[in-house]
C-alpha positions as CSV (number, residue, x, y, z in Angstrom):
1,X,-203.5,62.1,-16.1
2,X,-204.6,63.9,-13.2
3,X,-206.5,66.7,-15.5
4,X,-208.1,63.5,-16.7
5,X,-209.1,62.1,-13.6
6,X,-210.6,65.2,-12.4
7,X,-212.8,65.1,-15.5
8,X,-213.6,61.8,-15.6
9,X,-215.0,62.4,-11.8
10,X,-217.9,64.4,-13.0
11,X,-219.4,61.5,-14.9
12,X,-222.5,59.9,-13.3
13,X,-220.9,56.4,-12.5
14,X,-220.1,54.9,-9.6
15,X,-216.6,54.0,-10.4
16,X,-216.4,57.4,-11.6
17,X,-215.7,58.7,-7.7
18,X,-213.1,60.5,-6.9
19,X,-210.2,58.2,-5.5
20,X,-211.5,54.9,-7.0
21,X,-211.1,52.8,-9.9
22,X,-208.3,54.2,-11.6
23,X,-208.1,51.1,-13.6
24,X,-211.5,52.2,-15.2
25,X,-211.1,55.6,-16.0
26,X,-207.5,54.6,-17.9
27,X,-209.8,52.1,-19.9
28,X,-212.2,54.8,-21.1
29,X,-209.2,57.1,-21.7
30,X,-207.5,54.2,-24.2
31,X,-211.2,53.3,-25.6
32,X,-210.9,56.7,-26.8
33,X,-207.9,56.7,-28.3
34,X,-207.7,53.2,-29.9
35,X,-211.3,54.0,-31.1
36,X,-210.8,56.6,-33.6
37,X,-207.2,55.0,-34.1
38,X,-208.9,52.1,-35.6
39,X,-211.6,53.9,-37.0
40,X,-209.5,55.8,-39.4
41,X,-207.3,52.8,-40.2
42,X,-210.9,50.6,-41.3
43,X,-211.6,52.1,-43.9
44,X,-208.9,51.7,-46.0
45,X,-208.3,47.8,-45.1
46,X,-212.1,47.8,-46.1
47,X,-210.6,49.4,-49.4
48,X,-207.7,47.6,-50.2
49,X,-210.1,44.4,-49.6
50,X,-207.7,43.3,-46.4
51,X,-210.3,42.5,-43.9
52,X,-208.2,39.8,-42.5
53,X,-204.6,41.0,-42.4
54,X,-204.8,42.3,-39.0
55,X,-205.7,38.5,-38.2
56,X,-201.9,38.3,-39.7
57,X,-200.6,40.6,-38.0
58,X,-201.8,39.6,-34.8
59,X,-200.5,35.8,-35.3
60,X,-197.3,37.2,-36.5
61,X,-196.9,39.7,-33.2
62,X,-197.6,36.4,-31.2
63,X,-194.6,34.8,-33.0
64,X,-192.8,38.0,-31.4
65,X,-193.9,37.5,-28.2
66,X,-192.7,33.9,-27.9
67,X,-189.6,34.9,-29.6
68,X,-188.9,38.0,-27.1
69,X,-190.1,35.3,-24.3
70,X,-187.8,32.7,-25.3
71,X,-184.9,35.7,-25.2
72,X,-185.7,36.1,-21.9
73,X,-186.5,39.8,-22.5
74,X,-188.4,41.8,-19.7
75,X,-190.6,43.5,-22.1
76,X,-191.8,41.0,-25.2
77,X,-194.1,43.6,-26.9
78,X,-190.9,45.0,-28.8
79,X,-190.1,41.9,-30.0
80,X,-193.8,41.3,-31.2
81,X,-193.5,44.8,-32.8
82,X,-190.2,44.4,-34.8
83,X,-191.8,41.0,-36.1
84,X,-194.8,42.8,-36.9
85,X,-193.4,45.4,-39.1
86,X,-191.2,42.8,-41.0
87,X,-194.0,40.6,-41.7
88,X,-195.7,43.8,-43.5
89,X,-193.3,44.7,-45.0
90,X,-192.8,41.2,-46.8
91,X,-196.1,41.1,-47.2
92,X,-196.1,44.3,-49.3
93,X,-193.2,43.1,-51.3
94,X,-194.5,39.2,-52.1
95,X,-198.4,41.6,-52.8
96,X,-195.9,43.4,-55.2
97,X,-194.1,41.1,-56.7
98,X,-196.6,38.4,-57.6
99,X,-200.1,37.6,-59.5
100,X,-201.7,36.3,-55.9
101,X,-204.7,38.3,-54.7
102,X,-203.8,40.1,-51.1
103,X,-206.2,37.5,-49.4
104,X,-204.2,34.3,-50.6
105,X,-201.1,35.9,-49.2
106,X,-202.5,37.1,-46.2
107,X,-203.4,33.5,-45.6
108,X,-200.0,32.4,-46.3
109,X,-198.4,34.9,-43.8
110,X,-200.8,33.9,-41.0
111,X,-200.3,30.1,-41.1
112,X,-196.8,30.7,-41.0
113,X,-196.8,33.3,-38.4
114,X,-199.5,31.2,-35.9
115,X,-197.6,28.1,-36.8
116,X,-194.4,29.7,-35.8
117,X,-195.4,30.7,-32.4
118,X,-197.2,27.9,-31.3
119,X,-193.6,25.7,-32.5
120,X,-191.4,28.4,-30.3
121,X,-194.1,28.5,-27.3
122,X,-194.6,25.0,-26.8
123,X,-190.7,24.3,-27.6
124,X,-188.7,21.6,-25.0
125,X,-192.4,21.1,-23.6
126,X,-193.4,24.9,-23.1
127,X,-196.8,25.8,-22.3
128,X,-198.9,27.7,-24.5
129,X,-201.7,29.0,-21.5
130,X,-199.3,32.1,-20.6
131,X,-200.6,33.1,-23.4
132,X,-204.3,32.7,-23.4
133,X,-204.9,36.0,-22.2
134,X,-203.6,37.3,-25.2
135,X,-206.8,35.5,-27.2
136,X,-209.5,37.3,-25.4
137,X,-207.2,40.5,-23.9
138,X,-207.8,43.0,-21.2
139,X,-208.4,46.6,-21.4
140,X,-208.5,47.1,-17.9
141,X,-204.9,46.5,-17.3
142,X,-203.8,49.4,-19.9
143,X,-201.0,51.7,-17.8
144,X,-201.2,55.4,-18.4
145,X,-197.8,54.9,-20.4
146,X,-199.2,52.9,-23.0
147,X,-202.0,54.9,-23.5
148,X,-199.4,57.9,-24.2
149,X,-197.9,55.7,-26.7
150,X,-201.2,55.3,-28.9
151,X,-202.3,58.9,-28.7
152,X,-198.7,59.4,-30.3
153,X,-199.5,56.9,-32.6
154,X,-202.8,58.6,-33.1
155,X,-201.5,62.1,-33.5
156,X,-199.3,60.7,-36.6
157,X,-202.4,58.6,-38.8
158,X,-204.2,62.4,-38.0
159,X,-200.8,63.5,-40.3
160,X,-200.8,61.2,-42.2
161,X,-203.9,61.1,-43.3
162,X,-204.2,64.7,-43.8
163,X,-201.5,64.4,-46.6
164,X,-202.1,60.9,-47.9
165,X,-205.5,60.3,-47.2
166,X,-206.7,61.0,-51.1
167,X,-203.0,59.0,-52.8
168,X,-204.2,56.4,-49.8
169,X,-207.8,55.9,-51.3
170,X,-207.0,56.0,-54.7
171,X,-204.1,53.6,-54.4
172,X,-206.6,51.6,-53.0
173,X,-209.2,51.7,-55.5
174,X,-208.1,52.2,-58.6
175,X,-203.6,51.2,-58.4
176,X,-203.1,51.8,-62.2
177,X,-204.5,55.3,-62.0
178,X,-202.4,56.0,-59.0
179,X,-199.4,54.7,-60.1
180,X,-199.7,56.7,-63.7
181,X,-200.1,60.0,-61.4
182,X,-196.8,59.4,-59.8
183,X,-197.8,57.6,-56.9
184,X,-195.1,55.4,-55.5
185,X,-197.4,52.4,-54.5
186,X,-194.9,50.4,-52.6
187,X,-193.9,53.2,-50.8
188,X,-197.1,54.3,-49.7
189,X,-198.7,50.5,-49.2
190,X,-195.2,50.1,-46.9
191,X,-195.9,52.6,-44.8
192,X,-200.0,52.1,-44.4
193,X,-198.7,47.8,-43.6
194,X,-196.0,49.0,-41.4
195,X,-198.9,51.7,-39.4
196,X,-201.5,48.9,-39.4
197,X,-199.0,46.1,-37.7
198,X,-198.0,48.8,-34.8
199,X,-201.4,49.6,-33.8
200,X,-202.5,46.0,-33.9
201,X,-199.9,44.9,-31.8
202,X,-199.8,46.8,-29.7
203,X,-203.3,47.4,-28.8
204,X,-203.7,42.9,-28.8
205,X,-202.9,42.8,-25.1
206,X,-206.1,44.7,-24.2
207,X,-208.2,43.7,-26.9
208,X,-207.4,39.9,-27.6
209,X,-206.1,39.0,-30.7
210,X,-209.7,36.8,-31.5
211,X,-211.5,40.3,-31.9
212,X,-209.1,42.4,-33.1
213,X,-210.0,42.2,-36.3
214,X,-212.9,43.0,-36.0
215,X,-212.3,46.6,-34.8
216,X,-210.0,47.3,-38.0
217,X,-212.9,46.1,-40.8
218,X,-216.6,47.3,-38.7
219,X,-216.1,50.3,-38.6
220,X,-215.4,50.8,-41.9
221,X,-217.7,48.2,-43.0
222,X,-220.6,50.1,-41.3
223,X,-219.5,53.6,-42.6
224,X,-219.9,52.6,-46.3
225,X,-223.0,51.6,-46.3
226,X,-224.1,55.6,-45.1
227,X,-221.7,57.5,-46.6
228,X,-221.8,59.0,-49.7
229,X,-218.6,60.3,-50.2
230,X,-215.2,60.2,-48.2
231,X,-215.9,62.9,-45.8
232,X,-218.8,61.1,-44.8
233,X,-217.1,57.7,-44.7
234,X,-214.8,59.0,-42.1
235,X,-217.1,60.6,-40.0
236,X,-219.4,58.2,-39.6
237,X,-216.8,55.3,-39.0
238,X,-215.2,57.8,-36.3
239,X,-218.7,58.1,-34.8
240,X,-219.5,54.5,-34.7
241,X,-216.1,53.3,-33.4
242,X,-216.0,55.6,-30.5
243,X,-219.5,55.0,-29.2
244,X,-219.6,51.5,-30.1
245,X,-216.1,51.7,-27.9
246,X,-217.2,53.5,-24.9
247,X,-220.3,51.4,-24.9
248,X,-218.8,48.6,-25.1
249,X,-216.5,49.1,-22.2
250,X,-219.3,50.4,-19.7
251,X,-221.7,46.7,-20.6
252,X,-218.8,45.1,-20.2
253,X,-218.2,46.5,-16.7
254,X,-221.6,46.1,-15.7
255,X,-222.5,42.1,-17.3
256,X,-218.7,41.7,-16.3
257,X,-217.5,40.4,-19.6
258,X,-215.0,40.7,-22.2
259,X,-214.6,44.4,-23.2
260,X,-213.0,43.4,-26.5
261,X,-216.2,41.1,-27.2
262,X,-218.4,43.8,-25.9
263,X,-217.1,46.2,-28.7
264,X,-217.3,43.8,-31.3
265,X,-221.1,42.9,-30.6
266,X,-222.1,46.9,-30.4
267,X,-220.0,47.2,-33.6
268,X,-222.1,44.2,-35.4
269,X,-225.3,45.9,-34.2
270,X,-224.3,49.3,-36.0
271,X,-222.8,47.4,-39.0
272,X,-226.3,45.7,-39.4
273,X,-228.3,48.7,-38.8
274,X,-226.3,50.8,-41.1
275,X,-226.9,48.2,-43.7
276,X,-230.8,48.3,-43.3
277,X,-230.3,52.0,-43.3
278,X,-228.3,52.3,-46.2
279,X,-230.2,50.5,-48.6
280,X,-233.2,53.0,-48.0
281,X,-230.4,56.1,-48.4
282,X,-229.0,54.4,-51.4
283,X,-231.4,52.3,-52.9
């Protein structure tokens, strides 16, 4: 972190300082990494038409918060995680299994999972305001261990997507095709659910779980209106995400407000723009 710090001093900002605002210069560091994290991730929810399953996930990693609360654990994320992964991986199996599009079962999995932690949170008279801050979420308190844990996270989707990324998009697109090519489509829809409900939960404590879904389908949303092929599709959602992410976080600094929401607007702005745009590229 130090090499870090030392760079981060050269910018022209006055928390930038040497010595100061540590709590800062850790938020731009996760910005970065959660940025392209998601960015990579968007465009395939965009493609399997999953825009709100992160909304899922997130209602189903506050289930596992209030479960790992109510064991009295010291860390509760873990918990939220395990949960997480489970729900997607039922989710692939019900998608699987039955005739229901992904959006009706996505539905079912978030009622039942938001239903299930508000009944566990607010059990023998609980309170359910230790965990508002989880709703809105705040960047600002990310530790330097955490942000090691996504750019690990990060370094595997790189992997993964450098060996997947074209069974990934076809999967997505066109299943039949896929699966007569040999493509195992549970498998590979497993895995993608299971990477999807990690990065989501764990990233919810700093960007709130109300906006969180947003950074896993603008992106995405944005870069297919400009791109004309995949290359392009992941480059300009990359772009978008990371400057829409660092942009956020320094208005949100400055207006002193949400960082999460601040995203999200800049986000909207470049989704709308690259629609305008793209209808003169691709009339």
């Amino acid at each position: 972190m130090q090499l870090w710090y030392a760079l981060v001093d050269l910018l022209p900002f006055s928390w930038a300082e040497p010595g100061s605002m540590y709590f800062m210069k850790n938020a731009l560091l996760a910005v970065l990494v959660i940025s392209p994290l998601f960015a990579l991730l968007s465009t395939l929810v965009v493609e399997h038409g999953m825009a709100f399953f992160s909304d899922a996930l997130g209602h189903s990693a506050f289930a596992g918060l209030a479960i790992g609360a109510l064991c009295g654990l010291v860390d509760a994320t873990w918990a939220a995680v395990a949960l997480s992964v489970v729900f997607s991986l039922l989710f692939t199996w019900v998608v699987q299994k039955t005739a229901m599009s992904s959006d009706t079962v996505i539905g079912v999995f978030s009622s039942t999972a938001i239903a299930l932690g508000i009944f566990l949170s607010t059990l023998n008279g609980g309170s359910f305001t230790k965990f508002n801050s989880l709703l809105i979420g705040d960047i600002l308190s990310v530790s330097p261990g955490k942000i090691g844990l996504l750019a690990l996270i990060l370094a595997l989707v790189v992997v993964l997507w450098v060996f997947q990324m074209n069974n990934m998009t076809l999967s997505a697109v066109h299943p039949a095709l896929a699966s007569s090519r040999g493509i195992r489509l549970w498998q590979l829809d497993a895995l993608f659910n299971c990477v999807v409900a990690v990065v989501v939960t764990l990233s919810m404590t700093w960007v709130g779980l109300l906006v969180i879904n947003s950074l896993l389908v603008l992106p995405g949303a944005a870069a297919r209106q400009l791109a004309g092929n995949m290359r392009q599709y992941t480059l300009f959602a990359l772009l978008g995400a990371v400057v829409c992410g660092v942009g956020g976080l320094l208005v949100s600094f400055y207006v002193g407000s949400s960082t999460g929401s601040c995203i999200t607007l800049l986000l909207a702005v470049y989704f709308f723009a690259a629609f305008v745009l793209g209808r003169k590229l691709h009339p």
